[in-house]
C-alpha positions as a printed NumPy array, in Angstrom:
array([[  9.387, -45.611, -13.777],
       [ 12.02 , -45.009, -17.005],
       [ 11.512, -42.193, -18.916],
       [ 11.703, -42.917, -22.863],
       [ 11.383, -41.52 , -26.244],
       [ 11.373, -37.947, -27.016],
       [ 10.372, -35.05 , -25.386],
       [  7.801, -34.252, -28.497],
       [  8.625, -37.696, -30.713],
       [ 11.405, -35.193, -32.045],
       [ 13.508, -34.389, -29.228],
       [ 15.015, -37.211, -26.854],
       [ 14.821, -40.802, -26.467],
       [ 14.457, -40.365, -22.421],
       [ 11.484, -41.283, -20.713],
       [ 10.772, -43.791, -17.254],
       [  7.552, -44.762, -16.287],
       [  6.168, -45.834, -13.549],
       [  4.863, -50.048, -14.055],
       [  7.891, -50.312, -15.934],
       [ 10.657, -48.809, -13.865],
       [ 12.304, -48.717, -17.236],
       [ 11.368, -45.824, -19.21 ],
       [ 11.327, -42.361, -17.536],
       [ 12.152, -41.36 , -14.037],
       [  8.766, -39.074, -13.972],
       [  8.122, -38.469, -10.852],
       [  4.757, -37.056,  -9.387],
       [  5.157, -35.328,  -5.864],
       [  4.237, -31.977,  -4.415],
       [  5.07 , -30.203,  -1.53 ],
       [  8.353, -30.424,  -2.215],
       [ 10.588, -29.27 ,   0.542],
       [ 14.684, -28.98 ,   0.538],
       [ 15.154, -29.651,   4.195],
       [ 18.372, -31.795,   4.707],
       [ 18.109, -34.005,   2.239],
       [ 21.427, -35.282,   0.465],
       [ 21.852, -33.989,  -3.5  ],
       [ 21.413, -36.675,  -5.905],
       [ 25.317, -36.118,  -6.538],
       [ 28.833, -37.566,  -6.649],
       [ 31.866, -36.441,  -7.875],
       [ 35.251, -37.995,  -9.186],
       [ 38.687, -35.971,  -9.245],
       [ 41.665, -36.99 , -11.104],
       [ 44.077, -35.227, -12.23 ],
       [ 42.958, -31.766, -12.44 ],
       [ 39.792, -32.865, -13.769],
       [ 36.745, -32.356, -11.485],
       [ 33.339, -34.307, -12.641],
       [ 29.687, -34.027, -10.841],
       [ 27.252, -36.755, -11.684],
       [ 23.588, -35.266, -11.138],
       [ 20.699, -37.446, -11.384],
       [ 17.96 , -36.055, -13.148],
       [ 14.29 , -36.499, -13.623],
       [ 12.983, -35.939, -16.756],
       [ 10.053, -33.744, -16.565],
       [  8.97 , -32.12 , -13.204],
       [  5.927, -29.039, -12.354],
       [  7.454, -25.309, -11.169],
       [  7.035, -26.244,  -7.947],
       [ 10.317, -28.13 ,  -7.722],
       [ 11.855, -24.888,  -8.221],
       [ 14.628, -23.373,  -7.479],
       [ 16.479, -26.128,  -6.741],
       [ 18.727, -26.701,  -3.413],
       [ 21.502, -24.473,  -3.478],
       [ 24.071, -27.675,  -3.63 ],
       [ 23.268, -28.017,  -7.172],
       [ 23.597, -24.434,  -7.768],
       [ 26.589, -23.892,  -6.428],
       [ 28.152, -27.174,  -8.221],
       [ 26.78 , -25.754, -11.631],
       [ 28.481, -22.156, -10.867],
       [ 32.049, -24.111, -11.501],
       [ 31.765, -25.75 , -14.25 ],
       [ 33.343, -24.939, -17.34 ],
       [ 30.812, -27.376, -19.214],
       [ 27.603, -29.214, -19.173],
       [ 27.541, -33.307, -20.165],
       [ 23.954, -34.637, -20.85 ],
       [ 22.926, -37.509, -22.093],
       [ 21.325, -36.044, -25.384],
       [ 20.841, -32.612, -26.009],
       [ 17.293, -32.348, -27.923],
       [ 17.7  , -28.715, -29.121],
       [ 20.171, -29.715, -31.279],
       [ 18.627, -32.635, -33.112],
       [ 16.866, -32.909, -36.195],
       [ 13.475, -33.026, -36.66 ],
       [ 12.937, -35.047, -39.868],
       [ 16.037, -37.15 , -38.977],
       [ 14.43 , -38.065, -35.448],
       [ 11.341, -38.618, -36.871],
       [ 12.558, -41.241, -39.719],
       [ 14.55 , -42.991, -37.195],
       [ 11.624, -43.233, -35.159],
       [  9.276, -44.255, -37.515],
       [ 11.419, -47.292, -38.8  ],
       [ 11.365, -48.712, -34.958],
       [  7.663, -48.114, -33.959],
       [  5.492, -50.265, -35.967],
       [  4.736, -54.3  , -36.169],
       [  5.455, -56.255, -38.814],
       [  2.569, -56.107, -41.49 ],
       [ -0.274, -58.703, -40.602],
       [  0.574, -58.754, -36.499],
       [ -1.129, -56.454, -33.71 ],
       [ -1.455, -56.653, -29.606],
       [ -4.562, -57.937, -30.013],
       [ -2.454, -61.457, -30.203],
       [ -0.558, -60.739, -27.318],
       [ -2.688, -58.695, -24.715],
       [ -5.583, -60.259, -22.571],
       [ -9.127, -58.125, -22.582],
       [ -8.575, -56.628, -19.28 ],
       [ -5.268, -55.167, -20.805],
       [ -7.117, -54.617, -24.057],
       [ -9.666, -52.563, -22.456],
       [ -7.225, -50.316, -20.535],
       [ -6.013, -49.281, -23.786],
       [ -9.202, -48.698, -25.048],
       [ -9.303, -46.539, -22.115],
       [ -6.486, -45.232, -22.33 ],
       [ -7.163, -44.329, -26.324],
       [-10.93 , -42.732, -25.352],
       [ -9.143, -39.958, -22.455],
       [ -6.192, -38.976, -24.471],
       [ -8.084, -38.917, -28.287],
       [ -5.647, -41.785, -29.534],
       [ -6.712, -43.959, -32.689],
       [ -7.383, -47.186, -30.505],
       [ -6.65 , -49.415, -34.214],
       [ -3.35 , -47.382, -34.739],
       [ -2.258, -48.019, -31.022],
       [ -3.023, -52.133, -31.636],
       [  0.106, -51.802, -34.537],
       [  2.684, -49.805, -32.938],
       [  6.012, -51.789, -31.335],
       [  4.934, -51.842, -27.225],
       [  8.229, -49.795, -26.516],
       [  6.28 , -47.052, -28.658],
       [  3.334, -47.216, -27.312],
       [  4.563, -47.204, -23.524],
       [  5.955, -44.097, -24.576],
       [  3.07 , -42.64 , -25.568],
       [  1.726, -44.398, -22.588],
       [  3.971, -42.02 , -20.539],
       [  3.504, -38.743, -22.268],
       [ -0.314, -39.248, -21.735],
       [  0.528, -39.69 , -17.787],
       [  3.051, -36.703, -17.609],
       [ -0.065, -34.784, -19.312],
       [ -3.108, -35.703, -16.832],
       [ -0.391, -35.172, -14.226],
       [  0.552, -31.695, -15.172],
       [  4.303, -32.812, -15.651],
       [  6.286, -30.944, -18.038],
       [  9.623, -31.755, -19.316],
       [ 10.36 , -28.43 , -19.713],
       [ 10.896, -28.588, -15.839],
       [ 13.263, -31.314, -16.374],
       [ 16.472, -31.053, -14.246],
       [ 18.349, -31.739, -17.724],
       [ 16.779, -29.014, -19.531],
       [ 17.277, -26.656, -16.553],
       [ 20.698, -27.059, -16.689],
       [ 20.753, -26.93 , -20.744],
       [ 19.308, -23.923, -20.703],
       [ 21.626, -22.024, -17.561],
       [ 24.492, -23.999, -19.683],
       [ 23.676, -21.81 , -22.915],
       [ 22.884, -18.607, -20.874],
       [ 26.497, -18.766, -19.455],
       [ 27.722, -19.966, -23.158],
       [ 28.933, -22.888, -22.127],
       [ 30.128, -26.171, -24.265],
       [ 27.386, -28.664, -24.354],
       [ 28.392, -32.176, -24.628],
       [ 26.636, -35.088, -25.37 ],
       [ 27.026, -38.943, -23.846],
       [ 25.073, -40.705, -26.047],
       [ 23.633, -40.499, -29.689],
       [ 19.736, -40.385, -30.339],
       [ 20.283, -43.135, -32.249],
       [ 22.055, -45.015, -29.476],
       [ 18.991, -44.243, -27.341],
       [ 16.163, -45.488, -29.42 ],
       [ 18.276, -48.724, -30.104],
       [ 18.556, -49.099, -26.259],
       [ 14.404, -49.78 , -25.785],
       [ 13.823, -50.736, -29.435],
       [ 16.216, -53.37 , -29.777],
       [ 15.135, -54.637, -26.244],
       [ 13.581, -58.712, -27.049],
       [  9.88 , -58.103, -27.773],
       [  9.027, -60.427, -24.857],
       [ 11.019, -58.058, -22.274],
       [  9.002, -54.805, -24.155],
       [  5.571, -57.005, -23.835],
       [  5.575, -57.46 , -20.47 ],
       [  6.703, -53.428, -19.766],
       [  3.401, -52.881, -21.582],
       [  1.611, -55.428, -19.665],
       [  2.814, -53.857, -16.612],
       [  2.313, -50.079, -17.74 ],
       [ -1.551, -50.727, -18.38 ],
       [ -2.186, -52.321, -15.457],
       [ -0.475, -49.698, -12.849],
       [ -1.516, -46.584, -15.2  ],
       [ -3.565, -44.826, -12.055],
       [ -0.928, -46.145,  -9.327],
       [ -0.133, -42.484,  -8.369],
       [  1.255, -43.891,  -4.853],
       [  3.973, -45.6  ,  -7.062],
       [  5.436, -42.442,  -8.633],
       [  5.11 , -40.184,  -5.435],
       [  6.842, -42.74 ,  -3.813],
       [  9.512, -42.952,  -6.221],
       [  9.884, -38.892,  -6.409],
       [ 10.769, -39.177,  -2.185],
       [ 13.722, -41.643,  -2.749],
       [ 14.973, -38.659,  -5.65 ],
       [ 14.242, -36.103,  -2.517],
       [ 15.835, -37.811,  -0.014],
       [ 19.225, -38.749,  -2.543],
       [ 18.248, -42.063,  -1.104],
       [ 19.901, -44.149,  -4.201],
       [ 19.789, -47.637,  -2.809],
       [ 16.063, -47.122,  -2.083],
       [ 15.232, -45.794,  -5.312],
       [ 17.093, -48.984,  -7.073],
       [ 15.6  , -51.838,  -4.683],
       [ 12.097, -49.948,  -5.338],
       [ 12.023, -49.841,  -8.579],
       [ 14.046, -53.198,  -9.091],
       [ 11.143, -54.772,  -6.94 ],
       [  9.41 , -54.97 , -10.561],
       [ 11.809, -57.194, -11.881],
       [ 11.541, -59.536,  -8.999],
       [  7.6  , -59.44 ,  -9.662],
       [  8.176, -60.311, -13.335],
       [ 11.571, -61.551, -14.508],
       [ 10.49 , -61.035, -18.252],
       [ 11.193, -57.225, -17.185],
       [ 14.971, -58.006, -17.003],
       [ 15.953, -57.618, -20.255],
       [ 15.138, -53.672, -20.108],
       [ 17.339, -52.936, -17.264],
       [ 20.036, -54.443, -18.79 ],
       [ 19.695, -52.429, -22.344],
       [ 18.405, -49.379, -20.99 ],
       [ 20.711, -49.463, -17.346],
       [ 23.393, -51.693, -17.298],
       [ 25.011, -51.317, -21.172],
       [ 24.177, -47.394, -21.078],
       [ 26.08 , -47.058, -17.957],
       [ 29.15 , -48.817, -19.003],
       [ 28.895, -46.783, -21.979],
       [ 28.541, -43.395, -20.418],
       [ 31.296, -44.37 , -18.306],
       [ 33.649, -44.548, -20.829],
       [ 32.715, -41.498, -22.173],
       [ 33.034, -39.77 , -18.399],
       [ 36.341, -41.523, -18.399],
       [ 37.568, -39.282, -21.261],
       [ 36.588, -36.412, -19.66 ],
       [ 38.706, -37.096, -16.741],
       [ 41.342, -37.489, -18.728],
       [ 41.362, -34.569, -20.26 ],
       [ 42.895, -31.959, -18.358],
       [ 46.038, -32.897, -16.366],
       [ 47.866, -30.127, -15.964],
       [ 44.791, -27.426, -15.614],
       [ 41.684, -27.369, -13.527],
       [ 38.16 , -28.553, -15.534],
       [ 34.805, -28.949, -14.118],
       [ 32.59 , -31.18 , -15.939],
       [ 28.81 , -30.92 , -14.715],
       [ 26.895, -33.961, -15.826],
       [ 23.347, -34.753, -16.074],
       [ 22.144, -38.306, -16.044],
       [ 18.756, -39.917, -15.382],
       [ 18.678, -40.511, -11.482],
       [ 18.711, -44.574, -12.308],
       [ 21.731, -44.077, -14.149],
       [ 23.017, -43.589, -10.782],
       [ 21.452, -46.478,  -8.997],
       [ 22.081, -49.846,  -8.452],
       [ 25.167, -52.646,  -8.412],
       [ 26.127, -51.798, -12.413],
       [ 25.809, -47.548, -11.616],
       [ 27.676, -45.228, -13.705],
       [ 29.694, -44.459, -10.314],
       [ 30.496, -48.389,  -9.811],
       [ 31.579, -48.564, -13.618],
       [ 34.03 , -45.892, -13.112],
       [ 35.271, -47.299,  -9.669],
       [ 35.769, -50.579, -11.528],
       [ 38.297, -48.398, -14.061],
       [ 40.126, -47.014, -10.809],
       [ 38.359, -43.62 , -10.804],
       [ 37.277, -42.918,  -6.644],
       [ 33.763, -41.681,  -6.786],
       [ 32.403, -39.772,  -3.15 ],
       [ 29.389, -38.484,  -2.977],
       [ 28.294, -35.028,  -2.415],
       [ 27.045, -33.024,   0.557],
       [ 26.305, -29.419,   0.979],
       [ 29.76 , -28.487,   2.435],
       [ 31.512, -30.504,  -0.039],
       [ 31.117, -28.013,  -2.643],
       [ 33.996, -25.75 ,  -2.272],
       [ 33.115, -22.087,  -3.25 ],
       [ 34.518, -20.019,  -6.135],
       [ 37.803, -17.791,  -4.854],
       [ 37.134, -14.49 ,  -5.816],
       [ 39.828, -12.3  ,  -7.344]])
């Protein structure tokens, strides 16, 4: 389940849901316990650069705080933060223009042509429980409205992106005043899903309003995050595509051209510092870091060794 647009239609284009596996790792589980489970983590020296890659999911509950100490202790040495967009710094009325010019139909075309009356009526449904204008919903773009799609889910689900591992580590970064980079551009993002062929984008909505109330889905999902189990999360959510090939499309502009880009930009950070010691601690959606085209493959296919982390990995700060 990707995790798209926005955190508020203003902030981020950064969302997985659930039917889609394409829009917004949100992931619904409680309970959660830390016992010996790996980190979502890697890391890649070279020179005297030092990188973590830390997959994230977007928008969590309290409960899945505080978080292991591995990730703790990996975020006490570094000397910056990398995330993929950093919403407190963009622009409202900026965001919401470039927004607006992606979401709608053409004039003269609505769902109603493309979406049978079992899917019609779940978003009908869906329109009644959150208070949505059901005739406005049958013009947006269906990238927009599985967005909205996913913010009404988070809601009922008590999911907050507030508790977002990204914005955790956003807001430690600016506590300790440190430099906030950015991998991406918002406008990069929304071009990612908006730009996707419209058949690839129908049949994520398709497949969002039919699995809307699968709740087994996204726990499951949320235990392969636990358990740093990266293959499992991939062949999981990947199953979709096998289900419905039209899906394939979206992994490969929201995963597999995102990753090589993110790479490169990782790759200039590791390039950075070859005489001195740098830690860069980077934040990426956990899919990010799944799969055959990963961000850690990309960079092993520019040379880069990648290992992944465990607890005693993390070597501890030398006091003076």
């Amino acid at each position: 389940m990707f995790y798209c647009p926005h955190y508020d239609l203003m902030h981020a284009l950064k969302n997985f849901i659930k039917s889609s596996a394409f829009i917004c790792l949100v992931l619904v589980y409680s309970g959660l316990s830390h016992a010996q489970n790996l980190p979502f983590m890697w890391q890649v020296q070279h020179q005297g650069a030092l990188v973590y890659l830390v997959g994230s999911i977007h928008a969590l509950t309290q409960d899945y705080y505080p978080l292991p100490s591995v990730y703790q202790e990996a975020f006490a040495q570094a000397d910056r933060l990398a995330v993929e967009l950093n919403p407190q710094t963009l622009d409202a009325n900026t965001s919401a223009r470039l927004v607006q010019s992606k979401m709608w139909l053409p004039a003269g075309h609505t769902l109603e042509a493309y979406l049978s009356d079992h899917e019609l009526d779940q978003l009908k449904h869906y329109a009644e429980t959150s208070g949505s204008d059901y005739q406005r919903a049958l013009h947006l773009r269906p990238w927009m409205l599985v967005e909205q799609l996913t913010q009404h889910q988070l809601k009922q689900a008590n999911y907050d992106a507030n508790y977002g591992i990204d914005l955790h580590f956003l807001t430690r970064a600016q506590e300790r005043q440190l430099p906030i980079l950015e991998l991406e551009t918002l406008t990069q993002q929304i071009n990612a899903i908006a730009n996707a062929p419209f058949r690839a984008q129908l049949a994520m909505l398709k497949s969002s309003l039919t699995q809307m109330d699968d709740s087994d889905y996204m726990a499951q999902m949320t235990e392969y995050w636990r358990e740093g189990d990266a293959d499992g999360l991939y062949n999981f959510v990947y199953q979709d595509v096998l289900d419905n090939p039209d899906l394939k499309p979206m992994m490969t502009f929201l995963l597999d051209r995102r990753n090589r880009h993110m790479a490169d930009v990782i790759s200039i950070y590791l390039n950075q510092s070859p005489t001195r010691r740098v830690t860069t601690f980077v934040v990426v959606g956990a899919l990010h870091l799944t799969g055959p085209n990963s961000i850690q493959k990309e960079l092993e296919r520019k040379g880069y060794r990648v290992q992944r982390v465990v607890p005693q990995s993390i070597e501890q700060p030398v006091s003076n």
